[in-house]
C-alpha positions as CSV (number, residue, x, y, z in Angstrom):
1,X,-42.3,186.8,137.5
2,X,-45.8,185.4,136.8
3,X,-45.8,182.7,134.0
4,X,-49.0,181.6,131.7
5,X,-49.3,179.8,128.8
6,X,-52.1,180.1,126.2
7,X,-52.5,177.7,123.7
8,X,-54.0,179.8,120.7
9,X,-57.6,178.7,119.2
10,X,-60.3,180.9,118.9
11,X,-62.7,179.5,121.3
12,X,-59.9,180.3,123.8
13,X,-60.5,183.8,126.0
14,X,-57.2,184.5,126.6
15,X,-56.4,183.8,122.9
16,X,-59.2,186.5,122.1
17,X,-58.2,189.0,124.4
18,X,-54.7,189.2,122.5
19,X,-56.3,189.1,119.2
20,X,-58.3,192.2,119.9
21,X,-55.2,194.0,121.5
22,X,-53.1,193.1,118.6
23,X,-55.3,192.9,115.6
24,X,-57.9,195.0,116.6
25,X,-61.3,194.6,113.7
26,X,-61.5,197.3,111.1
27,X,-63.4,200.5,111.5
28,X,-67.0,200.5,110.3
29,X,-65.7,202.6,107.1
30,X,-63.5,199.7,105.8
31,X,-66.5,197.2,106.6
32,X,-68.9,199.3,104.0
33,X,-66.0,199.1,101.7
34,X,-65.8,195.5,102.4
35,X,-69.1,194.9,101.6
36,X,-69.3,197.1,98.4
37,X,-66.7,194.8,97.0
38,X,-68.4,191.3,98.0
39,X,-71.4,193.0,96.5
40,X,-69.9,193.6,93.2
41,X,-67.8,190.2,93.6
42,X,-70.6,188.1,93.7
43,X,-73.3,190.2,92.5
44,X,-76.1,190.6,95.3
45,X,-78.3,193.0,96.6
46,X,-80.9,192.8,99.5
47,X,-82.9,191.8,100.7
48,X,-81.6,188.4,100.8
49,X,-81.3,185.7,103.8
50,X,-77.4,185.9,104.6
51,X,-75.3,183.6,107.0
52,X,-72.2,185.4,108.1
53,X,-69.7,182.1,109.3
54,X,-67.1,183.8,111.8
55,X,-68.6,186.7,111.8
56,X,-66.4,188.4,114.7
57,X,-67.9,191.6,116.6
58,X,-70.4,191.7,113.5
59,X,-68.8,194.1,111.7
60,X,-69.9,193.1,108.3
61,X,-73.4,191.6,110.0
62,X,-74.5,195.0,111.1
63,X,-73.3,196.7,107.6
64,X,-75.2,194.1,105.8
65,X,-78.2,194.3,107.8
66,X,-78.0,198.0,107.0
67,X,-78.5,198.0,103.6
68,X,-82.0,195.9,104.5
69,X,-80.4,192.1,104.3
70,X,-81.7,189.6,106.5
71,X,-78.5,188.7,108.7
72,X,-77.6,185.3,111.1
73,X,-73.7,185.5,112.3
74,X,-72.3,183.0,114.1
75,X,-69.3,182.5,116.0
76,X,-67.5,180.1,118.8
77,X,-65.1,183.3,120.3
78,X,-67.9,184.7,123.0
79,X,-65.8,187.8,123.3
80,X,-66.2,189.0,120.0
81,X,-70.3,187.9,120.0
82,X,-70.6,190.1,123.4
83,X,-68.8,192.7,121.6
84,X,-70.9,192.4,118.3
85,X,-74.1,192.4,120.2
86,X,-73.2,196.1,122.2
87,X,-72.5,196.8,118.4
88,X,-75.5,195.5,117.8
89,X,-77.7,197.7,120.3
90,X,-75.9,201.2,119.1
91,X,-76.7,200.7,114.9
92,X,-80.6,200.1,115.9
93,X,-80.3,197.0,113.1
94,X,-81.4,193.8,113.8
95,X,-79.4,190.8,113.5
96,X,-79.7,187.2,114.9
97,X,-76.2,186.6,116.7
98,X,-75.3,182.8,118.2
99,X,-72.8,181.6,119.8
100,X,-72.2,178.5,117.2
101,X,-70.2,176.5,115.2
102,X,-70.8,176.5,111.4
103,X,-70.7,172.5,112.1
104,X,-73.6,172.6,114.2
105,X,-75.7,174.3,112.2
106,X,-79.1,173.1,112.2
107,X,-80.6,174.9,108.8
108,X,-81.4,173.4,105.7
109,X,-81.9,175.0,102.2
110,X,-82.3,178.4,104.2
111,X,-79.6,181.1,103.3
112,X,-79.4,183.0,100.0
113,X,-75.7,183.9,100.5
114,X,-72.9,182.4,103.1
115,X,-70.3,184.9,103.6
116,X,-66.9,183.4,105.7
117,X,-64.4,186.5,105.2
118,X,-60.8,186.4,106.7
119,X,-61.3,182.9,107.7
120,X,-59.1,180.3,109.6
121,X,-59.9,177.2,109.5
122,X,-55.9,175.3,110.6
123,X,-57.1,174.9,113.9
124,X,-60.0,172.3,113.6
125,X,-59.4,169.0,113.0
126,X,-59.7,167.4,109.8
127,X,-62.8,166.1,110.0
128,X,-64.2,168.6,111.7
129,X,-63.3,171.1,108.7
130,X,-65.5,168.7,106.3
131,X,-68.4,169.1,108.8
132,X,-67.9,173.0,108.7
133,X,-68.1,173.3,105.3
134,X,-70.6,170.9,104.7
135,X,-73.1,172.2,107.3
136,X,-72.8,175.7,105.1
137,X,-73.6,174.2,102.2
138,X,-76.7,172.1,103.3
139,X,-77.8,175.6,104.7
140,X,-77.9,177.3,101.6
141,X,-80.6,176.9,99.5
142,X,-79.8,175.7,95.7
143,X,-77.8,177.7,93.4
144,X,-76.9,180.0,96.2
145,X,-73.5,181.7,96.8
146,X,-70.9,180.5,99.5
147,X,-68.1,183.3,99.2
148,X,-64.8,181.9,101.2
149,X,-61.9,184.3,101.8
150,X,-59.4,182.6,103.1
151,X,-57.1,183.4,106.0
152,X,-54.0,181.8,107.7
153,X,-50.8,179.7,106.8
154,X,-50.3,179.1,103.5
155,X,-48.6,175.7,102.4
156,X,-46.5,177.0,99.3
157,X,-44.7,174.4,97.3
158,X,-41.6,174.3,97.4
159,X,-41.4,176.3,100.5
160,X,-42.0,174.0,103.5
161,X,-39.7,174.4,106.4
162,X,-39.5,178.0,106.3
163,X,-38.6,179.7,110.1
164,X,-38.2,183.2,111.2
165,X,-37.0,184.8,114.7
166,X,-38.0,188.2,115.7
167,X,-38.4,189.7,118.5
168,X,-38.9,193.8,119.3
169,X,-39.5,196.0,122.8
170,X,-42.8,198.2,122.7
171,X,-44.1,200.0,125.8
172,X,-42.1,198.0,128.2
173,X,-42.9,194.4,126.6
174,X,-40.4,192.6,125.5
175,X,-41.8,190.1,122.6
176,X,-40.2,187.4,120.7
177,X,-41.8,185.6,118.3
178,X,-41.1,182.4,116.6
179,X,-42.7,181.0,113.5
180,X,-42.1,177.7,111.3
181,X,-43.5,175.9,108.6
182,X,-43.0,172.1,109.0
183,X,-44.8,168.7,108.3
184,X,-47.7,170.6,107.1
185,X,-48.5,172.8,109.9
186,X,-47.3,176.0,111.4
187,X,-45.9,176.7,114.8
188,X,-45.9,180.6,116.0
189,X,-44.6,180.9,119.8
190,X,-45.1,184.1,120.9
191,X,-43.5,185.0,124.8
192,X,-44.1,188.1,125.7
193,X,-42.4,189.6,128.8
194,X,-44.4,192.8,130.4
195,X,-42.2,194.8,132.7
196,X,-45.0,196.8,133.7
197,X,-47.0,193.9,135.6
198,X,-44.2,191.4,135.9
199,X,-46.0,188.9,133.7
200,X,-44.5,186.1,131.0
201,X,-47.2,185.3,128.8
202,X,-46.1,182.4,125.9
203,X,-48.9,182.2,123.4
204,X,-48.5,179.0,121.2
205,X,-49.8,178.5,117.8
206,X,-50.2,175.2,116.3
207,X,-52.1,175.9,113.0
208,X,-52.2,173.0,109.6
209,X,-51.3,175.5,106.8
210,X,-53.4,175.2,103.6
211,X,-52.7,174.5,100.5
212,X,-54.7,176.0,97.2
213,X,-55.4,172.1,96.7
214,X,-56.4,171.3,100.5
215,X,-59.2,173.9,100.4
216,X,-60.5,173.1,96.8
217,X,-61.1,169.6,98.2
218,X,-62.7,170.5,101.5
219,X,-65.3,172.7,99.6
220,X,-65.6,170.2,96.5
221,X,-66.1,167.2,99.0
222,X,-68.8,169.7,101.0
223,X,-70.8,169.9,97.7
224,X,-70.1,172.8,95.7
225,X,-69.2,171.9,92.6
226,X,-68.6,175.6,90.8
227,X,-65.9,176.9,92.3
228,X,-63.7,180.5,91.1
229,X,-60.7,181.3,92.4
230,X,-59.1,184.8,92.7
231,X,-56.1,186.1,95.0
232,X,-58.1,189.2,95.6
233,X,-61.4,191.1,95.1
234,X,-59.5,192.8,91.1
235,X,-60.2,189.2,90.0
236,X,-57.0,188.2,89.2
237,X,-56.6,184.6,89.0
238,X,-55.2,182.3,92.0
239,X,-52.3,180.4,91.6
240,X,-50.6,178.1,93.9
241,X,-48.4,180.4,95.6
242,X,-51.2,182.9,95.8
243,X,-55.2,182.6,97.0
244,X,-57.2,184.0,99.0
245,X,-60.9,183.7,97.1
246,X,-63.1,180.8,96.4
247,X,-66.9,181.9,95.4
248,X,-68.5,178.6,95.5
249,X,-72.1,178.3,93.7
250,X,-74.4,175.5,95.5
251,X,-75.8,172.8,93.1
């Protein structure tokens, strides 16, 4: 059998191509909702300039710029931008798309809201993490809203060293997956086996897992200084063992 290994980040192809397979983006219904509740969340209304960091195939661009905001997304998985911009072309909105890291951002006091929604950021390096969010703040202009919704390992006290095995038959592939918790970082090895083309495909994870802590100092150190948490969009205060919200305000 054919044998490949993909090493999972999300400027990796092959890494997108099983993303959109698996975890395919949310219909343009739950994106309005989506938006609806960031509206209310941090209390915004267009038209305002908005910077969309990770913004995927521009689900929440495109619903944004329908409602008359003013809309840059940027990205580093070209898939998703080629995808975003053929989504693009059918809603007749306009929306600048790049293909960009939110470290290389060039802007300066330019964006009146910073939206990074379902976000990962396990896979940079440390540094480079400090640059991200730094870059988004020096784009926003003062007193503006950077809304963060986090996504990925958690590091829960108490709880490092966690594993789990499982592995399940769908459509003639044969998957087992893998995961761990250890030293700070989770490892997820996925090998799938397809009977249909004769193909092993391991996809390997290696992801730093985040504690509430880790990312209050990453955005505190970017230079926001007023911070609320949540553990979802009800308001209900974040804890240590659950967050998923930071609405950072811009000094």
């Amino acid at each position: 059998m054919k044998r490949k290994i993909v090493n999972f980040t999300w400027d990796d192809e092959d890494a997108q191509a099983a993303f959109a397979e698996w975890c395919p983006f949310p219909d343009s219904s739950a994106s309005s909702d989506d938006i609806d509740r960031i509206e209310s969340l941090v209390g915004i209304a267009p038209p305002l300039h908005v910077l969309d960091v990770g913004c995927g195939n521009g689900r929440h661009s495109i619903e944004m710029a329908k409602r008359g905001y003013q809309v840059v997304g940027i990205d580093v998985a070209k898939r998703f931008l080629e995808e975003a911009v053929r989504n693009l072309a059918d809603s007749r909105q306009e929306v600048e798309f790049r293909f960009q890291r939110a470290a290389d951002l060039p802007e300066t006091n330019a964006f009146d809201f910073a939206l990074a929604y379902w976000h990962t950021i396990g896979f940079m390096p440390h540094q480079e993490i400090h640059r991200h969010f730094r870059a988004v703040c020096t784009a926003l202009k003062p007193k503006a809203s950077f809304l963060y919704v986090f996504q990925g390992p958690k590091l829960i006290p108490g709880r490092d060293g966690e594993s789990s095995r499982n592995w399940k038959e769908q459509n003639g592939r044969f998957i087992l997956t893998d995961k761990s918790v250890k030293d700070g970082y989770r490892d997820e090895n996925c090998i799938v086996i397809d009977t249909n083309t004769g193909e092993v495909i391991e996809y390997r994870e290696h992801q730093r897992a985040m504690g509430f802590d880790d990312v209050m100092k990453y955005l505190q150190n970017a230079g926001f200084k007023r911070i609320e948490t949540y553990r979802d969009f009800d308001k209900n205060p974040a804890t240590q063992e659950e967050f998923s919200i930071f609405l950072c305000e811009k000094q």
